[in-house]
N, C-alpha and C positions, 0 to 999 in steps of 0.2 A: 859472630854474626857479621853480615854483609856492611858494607855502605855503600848506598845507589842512591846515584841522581837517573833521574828521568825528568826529560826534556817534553812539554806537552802535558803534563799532568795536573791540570785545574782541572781535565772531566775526563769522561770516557773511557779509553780503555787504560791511558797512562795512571787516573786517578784511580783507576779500578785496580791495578797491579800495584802500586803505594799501597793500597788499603791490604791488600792481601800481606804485600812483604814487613809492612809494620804488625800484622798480626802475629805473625811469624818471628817476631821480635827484631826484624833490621832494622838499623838504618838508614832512614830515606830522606832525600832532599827531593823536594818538587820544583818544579818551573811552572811561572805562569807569564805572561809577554806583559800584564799592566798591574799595577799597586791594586785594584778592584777584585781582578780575577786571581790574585795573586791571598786577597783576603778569603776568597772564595774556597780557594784550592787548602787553605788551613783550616778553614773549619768545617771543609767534608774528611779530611785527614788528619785529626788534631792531631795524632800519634806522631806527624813527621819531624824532624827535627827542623825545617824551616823551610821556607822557597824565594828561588832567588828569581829575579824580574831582568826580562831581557825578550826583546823583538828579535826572532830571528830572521822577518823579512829584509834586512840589510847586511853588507859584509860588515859593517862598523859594528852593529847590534850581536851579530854572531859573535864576532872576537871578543864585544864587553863580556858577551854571558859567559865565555870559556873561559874568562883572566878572574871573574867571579867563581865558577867552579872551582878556579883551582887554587884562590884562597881559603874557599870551603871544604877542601878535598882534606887528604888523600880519597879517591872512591877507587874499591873493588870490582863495579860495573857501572859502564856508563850506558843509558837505552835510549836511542835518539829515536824518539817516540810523535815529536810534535809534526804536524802535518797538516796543509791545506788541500781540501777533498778537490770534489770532481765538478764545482761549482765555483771554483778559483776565479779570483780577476782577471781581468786581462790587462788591466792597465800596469803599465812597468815601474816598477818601484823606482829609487829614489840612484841606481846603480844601474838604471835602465835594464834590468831583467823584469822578468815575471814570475809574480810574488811567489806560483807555484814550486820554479825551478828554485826560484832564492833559500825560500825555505825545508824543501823538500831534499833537495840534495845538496845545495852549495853549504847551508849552514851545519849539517853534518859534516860534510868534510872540513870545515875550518876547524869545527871544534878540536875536531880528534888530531887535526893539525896543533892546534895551540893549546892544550889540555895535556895534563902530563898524562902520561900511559894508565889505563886501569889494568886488571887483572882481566876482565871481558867487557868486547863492546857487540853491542845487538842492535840492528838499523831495521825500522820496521818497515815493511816492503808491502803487498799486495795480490793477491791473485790477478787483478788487474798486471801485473807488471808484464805476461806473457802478451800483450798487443803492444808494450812500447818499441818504441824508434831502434831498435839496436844498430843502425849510421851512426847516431850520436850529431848527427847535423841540427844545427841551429838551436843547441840547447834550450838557449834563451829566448828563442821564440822571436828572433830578429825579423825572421825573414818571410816566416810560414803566419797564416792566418789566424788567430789562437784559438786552440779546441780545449779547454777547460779538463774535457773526459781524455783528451788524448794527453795533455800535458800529465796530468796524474799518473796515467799509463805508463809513460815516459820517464818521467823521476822514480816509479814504484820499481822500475827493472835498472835504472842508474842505482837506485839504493843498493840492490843486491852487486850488482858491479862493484861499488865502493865496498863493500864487506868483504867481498873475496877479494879483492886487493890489498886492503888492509892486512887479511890474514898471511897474504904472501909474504908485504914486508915487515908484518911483524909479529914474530913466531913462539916469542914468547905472549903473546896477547890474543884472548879466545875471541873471533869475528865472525858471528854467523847473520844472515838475518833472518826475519822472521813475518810471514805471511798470518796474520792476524785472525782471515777467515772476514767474512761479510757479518757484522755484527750492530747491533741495535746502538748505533752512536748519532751523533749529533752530522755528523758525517756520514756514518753507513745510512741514518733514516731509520724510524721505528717500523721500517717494514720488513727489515733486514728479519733472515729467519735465526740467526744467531746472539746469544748475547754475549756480553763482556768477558764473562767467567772465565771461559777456558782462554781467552788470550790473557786473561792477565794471570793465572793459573800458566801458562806457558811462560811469561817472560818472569816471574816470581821463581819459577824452576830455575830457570837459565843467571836467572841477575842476582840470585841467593849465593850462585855455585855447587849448589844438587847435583848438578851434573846428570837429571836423569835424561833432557830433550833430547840434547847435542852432545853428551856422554866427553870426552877430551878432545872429538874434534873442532877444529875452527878451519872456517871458510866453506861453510856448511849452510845451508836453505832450509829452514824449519817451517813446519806447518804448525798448529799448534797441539798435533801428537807427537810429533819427530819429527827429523827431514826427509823434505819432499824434495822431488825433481823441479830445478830453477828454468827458466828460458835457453835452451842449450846455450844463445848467445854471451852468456854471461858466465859461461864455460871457459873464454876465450879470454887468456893471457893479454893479447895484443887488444882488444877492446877494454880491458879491465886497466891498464897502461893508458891508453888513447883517451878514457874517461877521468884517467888522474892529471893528466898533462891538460886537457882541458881545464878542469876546477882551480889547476896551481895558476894556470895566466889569469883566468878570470877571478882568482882572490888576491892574487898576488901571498900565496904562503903559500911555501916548499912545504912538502910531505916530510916530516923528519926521518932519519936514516934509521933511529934509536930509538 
């Protein structure tokens, strides 16, 4: 059997994909960002084996929860799951970003930066991500006026960037990400016409090691049948580079070689 942490899992689709993968007899650790939501997240999942509390709207906060995972570890798969939707602050966090970008894409890359390797990592991404920025200008929202829908946009097409780069430099570790679908969350809104099931029935496939979504490839764009076609821009070598050399100044931690 597996061991998975997922990042984001006190509700929605990450709590929904625990429930699945503990039925299925894994191993699950949950995240939840406070001790409340953190209580919350155990007893919609009793089955998990525990969750570990950690903000990943900071680069201080991301690196606690990765130096936590990885006394809790070894894991099999890691699912950087947690996300702020399309209704995002604007106000700049405590590392003058915004909270979107922080969370969205910089705290995924730290982890997987400071987390010892799993067997597979899955970065959840967006159908949205086809209107993001592919310049890559002004990540953090320095300069540009803040659009909430656009920053989402933005980080949902960085996420698939960071996956396929991932999978570039590291080839024994499976990096796909994965487009969730418009789904009845707390986030998507109860108007969504999809529910939780198949995304988390999609990452419980993937984060088990089934191997049915994404079959042995890595750096690969899953919908929650198989992979679909990503942003062509995210195709692209030298922006998938241009987006990591970005993340490493703005966290100050080197991508490991290994």
């Amino acid at each position: 059997m597996a061991r998975v942490f997922i990042t984001g899992s006190s509700d929605g689709i990450g709590q929904a994909a625990a429930k699945r993968l503990v039925e299925q007899g894994h191993k699950v650790t949950l995240h939840a960002r406070n001790e409340s939501r953190a209580a919350q997240a155990q007893d919609a999942v009793p089955g998990a084996e525990g969750v570990l509390i950690g903000d990943l709207s900071t680069i201080a906060g991301a690196k606690s929860l990765a130096e936590k995972a990885n006394k809790a570890g070894p894991w099999d798969s890691v699912v950087h799951n947690a996300g702020i939707g399309m209704s995002g602050p604007s106000t700049k966090n405590e590392d003058g970003f915004a909270p979107t970008f922080a969370v969205n894409t910089l705290a995924p890359y730290i982890m997987t930066c400071v987390m010892d390797k799993p067997k597979r990592l899955l970065y959840l991404s967006s159908g949205l991500h086809t209107g993001g920025d592919i310049s890559l200008k002004d990540v953090t929202w320095q300069q540009r006026s803040f659009s909430p829908f656009q920053a989402y946009s933005d980080t949902k097409l960085q996420d698939v960037l960071l996956a396929f780069a991932v999978a570039r430099r590291w080839p024994d570790v499976q990096s796909c990400s994965l487009d969730p679908g418009w789904v009845q969350t707390k986030m998507g809104g109860m108007g969504a016409p999809g529910t939780v099931a198949a995304p988390a029935k999609a990452i419980a496939d993937f984060a088990s090691g089934e191997r049915k979504i994404a079959g042995e490839k890595s750096g690969v764009h899953l919908g929650v049948s198989g992979p679909k076609a990503p942003h062509k821009g995210t195709l692209d070598v030298a922006k998938q580079d241009e987006l990591m050399g970005l993340l490493e100044k703005l966290s100050g931690n080197s991508f490991p070689s290994k």
